[in-house]
FITI-684480 format. One record per residue (C-alpha): residue number from 1; x, y, z. Coordinates in nm, 4 decimals, always signed. Layout:
FITI-684480
     n         px         py         pz
   NUM          X          Y          Z
...
//
This chain:
FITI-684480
     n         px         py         pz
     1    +9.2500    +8.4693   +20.8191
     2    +9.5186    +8.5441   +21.1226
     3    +9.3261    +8.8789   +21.1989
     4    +8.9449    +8.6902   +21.1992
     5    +8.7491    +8.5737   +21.4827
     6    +8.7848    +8.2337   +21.5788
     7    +8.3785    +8.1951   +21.4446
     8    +8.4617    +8.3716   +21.1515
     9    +8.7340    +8.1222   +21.0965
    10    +8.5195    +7.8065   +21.1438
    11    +8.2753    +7.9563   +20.9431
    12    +8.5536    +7.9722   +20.6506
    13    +8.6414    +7.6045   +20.7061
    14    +8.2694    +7.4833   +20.6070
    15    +8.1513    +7.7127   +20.3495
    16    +8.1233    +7.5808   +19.9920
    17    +8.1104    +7.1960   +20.1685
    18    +7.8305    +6.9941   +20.1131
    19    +7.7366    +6.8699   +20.4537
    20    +7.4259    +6.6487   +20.6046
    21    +7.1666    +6.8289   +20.8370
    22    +7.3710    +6.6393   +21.1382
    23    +7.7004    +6.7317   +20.9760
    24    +7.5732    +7.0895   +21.0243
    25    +7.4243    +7.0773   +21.3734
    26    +7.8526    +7.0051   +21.4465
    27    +7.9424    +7.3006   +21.2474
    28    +7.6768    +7.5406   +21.4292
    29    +7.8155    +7.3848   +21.7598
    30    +8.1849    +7.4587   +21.6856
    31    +8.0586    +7.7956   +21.5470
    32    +7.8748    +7.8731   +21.8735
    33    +8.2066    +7.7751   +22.0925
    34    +8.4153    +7.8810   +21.8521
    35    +8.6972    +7.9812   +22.1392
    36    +8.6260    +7.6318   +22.2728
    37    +8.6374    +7.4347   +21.9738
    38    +9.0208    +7.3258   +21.9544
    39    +9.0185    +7.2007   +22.2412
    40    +8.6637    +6.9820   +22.2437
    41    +8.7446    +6.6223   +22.2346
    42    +8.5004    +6.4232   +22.0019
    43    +8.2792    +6.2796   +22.2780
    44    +8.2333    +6.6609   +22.4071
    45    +8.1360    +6.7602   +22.0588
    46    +7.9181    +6.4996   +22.0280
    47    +7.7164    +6.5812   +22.3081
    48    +7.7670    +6.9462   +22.2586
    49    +7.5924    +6.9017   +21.9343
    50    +7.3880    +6.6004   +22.0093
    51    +7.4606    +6.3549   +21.8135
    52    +7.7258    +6.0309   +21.7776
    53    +8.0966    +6.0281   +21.8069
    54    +8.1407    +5.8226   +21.4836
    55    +7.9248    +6.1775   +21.3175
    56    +8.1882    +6.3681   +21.4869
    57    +8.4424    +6.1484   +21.3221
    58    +8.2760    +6.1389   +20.9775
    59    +8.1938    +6.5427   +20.9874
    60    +8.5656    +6.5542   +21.0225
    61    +8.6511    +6.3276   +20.7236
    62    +8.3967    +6.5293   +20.5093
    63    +8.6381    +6.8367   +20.5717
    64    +8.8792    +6.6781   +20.4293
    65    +9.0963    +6.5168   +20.7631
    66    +9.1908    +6.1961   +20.8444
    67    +9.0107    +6.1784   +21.1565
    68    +8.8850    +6.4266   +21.4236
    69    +9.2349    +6.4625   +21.5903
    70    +9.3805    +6.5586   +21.2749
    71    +9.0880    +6.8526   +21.2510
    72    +9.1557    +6.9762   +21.6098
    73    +9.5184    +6.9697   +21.5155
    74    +9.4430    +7.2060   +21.2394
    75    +9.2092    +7.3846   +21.4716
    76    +9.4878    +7.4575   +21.7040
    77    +9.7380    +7.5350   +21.4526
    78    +9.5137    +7.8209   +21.3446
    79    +9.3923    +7.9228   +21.6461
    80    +9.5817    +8.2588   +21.7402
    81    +9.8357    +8.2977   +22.0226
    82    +9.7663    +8.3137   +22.3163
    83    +9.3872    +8.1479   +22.2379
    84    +9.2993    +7.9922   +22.5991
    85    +9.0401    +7.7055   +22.6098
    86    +8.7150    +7.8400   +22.7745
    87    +8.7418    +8.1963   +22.6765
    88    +8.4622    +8.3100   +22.5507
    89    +8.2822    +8.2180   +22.2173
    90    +8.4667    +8.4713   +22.0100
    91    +8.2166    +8.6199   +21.7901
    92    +8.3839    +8.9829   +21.8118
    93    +8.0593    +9.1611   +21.7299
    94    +8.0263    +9.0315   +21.4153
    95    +7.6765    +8.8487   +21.2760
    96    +7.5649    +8.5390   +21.4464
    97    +7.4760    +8.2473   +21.2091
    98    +7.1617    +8.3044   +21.1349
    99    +7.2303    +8.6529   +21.0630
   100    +7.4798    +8.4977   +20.8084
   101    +7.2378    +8.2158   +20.6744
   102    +7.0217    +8.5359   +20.5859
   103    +7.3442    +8.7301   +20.4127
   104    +7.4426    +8.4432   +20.2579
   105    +7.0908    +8.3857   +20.1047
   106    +7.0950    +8.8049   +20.0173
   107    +7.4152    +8.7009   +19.7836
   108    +7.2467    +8.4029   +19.6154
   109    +6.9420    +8.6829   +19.5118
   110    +7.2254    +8.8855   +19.4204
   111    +7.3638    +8.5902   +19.2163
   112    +7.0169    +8.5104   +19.0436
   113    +6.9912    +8.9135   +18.9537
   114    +7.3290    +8.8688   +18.7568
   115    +7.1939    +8.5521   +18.6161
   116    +6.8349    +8.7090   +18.4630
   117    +7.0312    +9.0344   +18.2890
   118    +7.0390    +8.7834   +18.0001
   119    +6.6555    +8.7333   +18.0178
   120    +6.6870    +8.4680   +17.7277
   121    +6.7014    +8.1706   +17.8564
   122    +6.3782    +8.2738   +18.1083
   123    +6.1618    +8.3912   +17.7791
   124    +6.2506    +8.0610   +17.6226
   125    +6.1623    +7.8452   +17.9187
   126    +5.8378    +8.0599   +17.9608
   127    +5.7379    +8.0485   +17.5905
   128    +5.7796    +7.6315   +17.6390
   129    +5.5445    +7.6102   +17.9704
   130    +5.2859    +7.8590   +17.7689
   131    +5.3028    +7.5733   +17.5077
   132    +5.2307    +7.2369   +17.6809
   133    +4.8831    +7.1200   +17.7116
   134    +4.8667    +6.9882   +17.9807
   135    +5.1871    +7.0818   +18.1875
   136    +5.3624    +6.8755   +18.3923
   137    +5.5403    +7.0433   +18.7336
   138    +5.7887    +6.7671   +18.9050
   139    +5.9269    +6.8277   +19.2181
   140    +6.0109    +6.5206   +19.4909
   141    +6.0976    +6.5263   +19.8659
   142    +6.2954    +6.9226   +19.9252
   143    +6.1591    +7.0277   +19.6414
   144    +5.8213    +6.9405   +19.6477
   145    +5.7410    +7.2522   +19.8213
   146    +5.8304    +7.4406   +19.5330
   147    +5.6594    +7.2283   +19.2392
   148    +5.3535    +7.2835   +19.4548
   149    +5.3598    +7.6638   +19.4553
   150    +5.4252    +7.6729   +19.1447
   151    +5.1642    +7.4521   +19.0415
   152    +4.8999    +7.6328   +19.3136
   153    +5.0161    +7.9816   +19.0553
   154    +5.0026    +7.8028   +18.7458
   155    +4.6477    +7.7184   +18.7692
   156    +4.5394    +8.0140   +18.8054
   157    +4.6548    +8.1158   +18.4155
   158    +4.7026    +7.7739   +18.2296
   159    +4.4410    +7.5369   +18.1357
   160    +4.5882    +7.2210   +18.2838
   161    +4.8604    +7.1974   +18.5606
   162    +4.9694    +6.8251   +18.6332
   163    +5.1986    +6.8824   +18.9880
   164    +5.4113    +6.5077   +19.0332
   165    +5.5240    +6.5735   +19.4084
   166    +5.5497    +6.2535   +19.5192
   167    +5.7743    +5.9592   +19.3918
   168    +5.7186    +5.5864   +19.3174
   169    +5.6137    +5.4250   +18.9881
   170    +5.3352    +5.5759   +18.9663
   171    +5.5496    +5.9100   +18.8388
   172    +5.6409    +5.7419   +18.5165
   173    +5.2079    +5.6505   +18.4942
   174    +5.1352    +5.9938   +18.5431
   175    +5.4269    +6.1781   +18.2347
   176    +5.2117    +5.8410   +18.0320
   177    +4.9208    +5.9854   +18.0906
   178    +5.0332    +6.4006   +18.0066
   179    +5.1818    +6.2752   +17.7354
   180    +4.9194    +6.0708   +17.5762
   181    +4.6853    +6.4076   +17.6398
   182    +4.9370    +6.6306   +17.4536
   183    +5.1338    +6.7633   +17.7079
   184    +5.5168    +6.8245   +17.5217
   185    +5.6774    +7.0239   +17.8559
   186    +5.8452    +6.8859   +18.1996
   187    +5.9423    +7.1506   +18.4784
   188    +6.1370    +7.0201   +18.7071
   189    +6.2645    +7.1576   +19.0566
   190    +6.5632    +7.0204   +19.1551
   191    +6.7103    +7.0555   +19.5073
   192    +6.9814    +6.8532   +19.6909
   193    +7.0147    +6.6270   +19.8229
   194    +6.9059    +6.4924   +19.4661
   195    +6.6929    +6.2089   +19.4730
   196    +6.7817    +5.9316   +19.2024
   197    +6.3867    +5.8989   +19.1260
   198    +6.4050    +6.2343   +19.0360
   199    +6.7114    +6.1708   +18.7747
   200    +6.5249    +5.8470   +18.6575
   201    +6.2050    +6.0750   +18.6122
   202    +6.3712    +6.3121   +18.3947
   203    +6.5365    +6.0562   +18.1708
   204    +6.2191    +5.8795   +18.1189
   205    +6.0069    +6.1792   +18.0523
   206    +6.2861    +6.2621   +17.7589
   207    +6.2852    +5.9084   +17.6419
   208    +5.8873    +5.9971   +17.5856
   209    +5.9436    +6.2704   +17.3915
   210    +5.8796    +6.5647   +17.6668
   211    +6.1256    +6.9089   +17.6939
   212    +6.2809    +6.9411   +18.0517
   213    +6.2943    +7.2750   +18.1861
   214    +6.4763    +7.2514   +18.5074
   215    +6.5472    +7.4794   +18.7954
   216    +6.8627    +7.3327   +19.0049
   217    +7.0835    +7.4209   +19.2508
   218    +7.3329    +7.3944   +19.0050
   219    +7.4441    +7.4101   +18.6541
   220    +7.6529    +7.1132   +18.7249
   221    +7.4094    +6.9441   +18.9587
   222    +7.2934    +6.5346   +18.8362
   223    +6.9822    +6.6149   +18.6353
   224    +7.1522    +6.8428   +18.4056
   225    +7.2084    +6.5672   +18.1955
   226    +6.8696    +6.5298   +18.1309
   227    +6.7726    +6.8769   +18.1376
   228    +6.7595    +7.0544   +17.8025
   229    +6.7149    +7.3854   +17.9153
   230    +6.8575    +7.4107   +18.2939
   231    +6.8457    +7.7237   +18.4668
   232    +7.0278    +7.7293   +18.8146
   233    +6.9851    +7.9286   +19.1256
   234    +7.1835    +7.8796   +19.4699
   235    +7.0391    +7.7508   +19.7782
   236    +7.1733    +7.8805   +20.1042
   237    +7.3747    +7.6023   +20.3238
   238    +7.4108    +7.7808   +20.6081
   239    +7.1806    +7.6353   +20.8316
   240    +7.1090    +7.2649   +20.9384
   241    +6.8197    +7.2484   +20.6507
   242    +6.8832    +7.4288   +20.2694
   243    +6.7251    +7.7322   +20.2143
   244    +6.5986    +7.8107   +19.8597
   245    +6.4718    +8.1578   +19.8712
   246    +6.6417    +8.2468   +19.4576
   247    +6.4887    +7.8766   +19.3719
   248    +6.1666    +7.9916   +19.4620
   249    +6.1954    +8.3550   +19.3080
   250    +6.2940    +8.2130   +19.0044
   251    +5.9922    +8.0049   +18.9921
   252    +5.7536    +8.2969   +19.0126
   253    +6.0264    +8.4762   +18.7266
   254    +5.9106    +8.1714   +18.5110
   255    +5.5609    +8.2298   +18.6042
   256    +5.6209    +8.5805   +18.5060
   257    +5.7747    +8.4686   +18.1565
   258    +5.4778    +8.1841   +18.0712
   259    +5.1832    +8.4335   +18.1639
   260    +5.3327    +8.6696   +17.8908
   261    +5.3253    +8.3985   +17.6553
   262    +4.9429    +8.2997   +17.7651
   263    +4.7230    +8.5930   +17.5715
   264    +4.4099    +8.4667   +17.8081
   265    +4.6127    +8.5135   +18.1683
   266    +4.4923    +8.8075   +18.2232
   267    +4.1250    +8.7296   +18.1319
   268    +4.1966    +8.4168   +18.3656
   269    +4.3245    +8.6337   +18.6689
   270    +4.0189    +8.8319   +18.6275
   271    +3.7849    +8.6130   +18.6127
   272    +3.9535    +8.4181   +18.9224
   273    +3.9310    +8.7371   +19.1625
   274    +3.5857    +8.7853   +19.0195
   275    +3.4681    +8.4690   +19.1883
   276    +3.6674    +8.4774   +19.4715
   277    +3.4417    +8.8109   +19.5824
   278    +3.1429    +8.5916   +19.4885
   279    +3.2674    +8.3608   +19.7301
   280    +3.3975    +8.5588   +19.9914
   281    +3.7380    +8.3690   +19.9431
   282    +3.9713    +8.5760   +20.1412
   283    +3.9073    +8.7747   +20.4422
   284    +4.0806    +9.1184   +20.3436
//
């Protein structure tokens, strides 16, 4: 680490931590002023980034320090010699941070490509969604994006797609209702920061009698408990929002894997684009 840029440096410090969107616009700050950084005090941080002293002060703690002085102590400790406060932001030539957000999602794809040479656990989890009647596709607040595309792709091969993208009592209504008209699958996408209606959802939809099929961030993340066939796939933390590019591949793998257990997709698919001419659905 002697030999790295100062940005390179910071950007070693946060990586792997599990920080809030505002925890993040600090680390992007310090990344951008990198030079600057050991020298900020908390108040110039704060505005730097735009936010609160105490979130400068808690950022700190979340790295592990007692206190922001403690992490500009460290700062300065690893700062090289002759670093002088105000040179410039130190990047060296090397990728900015968004170029990095998109490397760092790059190796999560590259992660997820390891993952599916054992297709196994994918053919299982499609052969289950091929099975239910009707399905049911959770996915609340950051991942409600992705339990509606899947859903919007699912329709167009399986008889009946029940999306549950929003939260409330009214979830554990709905799995009563699939259930009671045969359904005997859950897919959930799970994405931090994990909602605890989401973990309540899942262990009510087992108590019910339904198999969870979940996509998570993590092998280790809180709905695998409730999950009896989990399948994980990194999100990228690299920016001041997740990104879920492999989350979102790996939902069209599964749609992949439960059209090849459908024998009537196809005829489906067909019969879908077949319409949409009649209609003049798209413009191309």
């Amino acid at each position: 680490m002697s030999g790295s840029s100062p940005a390179a440096r910071l950007q070693g410090l946060f990586e792997g931590r599990r920080l809030t969107p505002t925890q993040r616009r600090i680390a992007h700050s310090m990344v951008r002023r990198a030079a600057d950084a050991p020298f900020l005090s908390s108040v110039e941080l704060a505005e730097l980034a735009g936010v609160s002293q105490p979130s400068v002060t808690r950022f700190a703690v979340a790295l592990g320090f007692d206190g922001y002085p403690a992490l500009r102590r460290h700062l300065r400790e690893v700062a090289p010699d002759g670093a002088a406060h105000g040179a410039d932001g130190g990047e060296g030539g090397g990728p900015n941070e968004y170029q990095q957000a998109v490397r760092a999602e790059i190796e999560n794809l590259r992660h997820l490509a390891d993952l599916l040479a054992d297709p196994a656990p994918v053919e299982r989890a499609g052969r289950l969604l091929a099975g239910s009647r009707p399905l049911l596709v959770l996915g609340l607040r950051a991942a409600s994006s992705q339990a509606r595309g899947f859903g919007y792709f699912a329709a167009k091969v399986h008889p009946d797609v029940r999306v549950l993208d929003e939260g409330g009592s009214m979830v554990h209504d709905r799995i009563d209702a699939a259930r009671r008209a045969g359904a005997s699958v859950l897919l959930c996408f799970a994405l931090p920061r994990h909602p605890r209606e989401v973990v309540d959802a899942l262990a009510y939809a087992r108590e019910q009698g339904l198999t969870v099929v979940t996509v998570a961030d993590s092998a280790f993340a809180p709905v695998a408990v409730h999950s009896d066939l989990l399948i994980p796939a990194a999100v990228g933390t690299g920016l001041a929002f997740d990104t879920a590019c492999a989350p979102m591949l790996l939902g069209r793998v599964l749609l992949e894997a439960m059209c090849d257990g459908l024998p009537e997709a196809q005829a489906r698919l067909e019969e879908f684009d077949a319409k949409a001419v009649a209609r003049g659905l798209f413009v191309e």
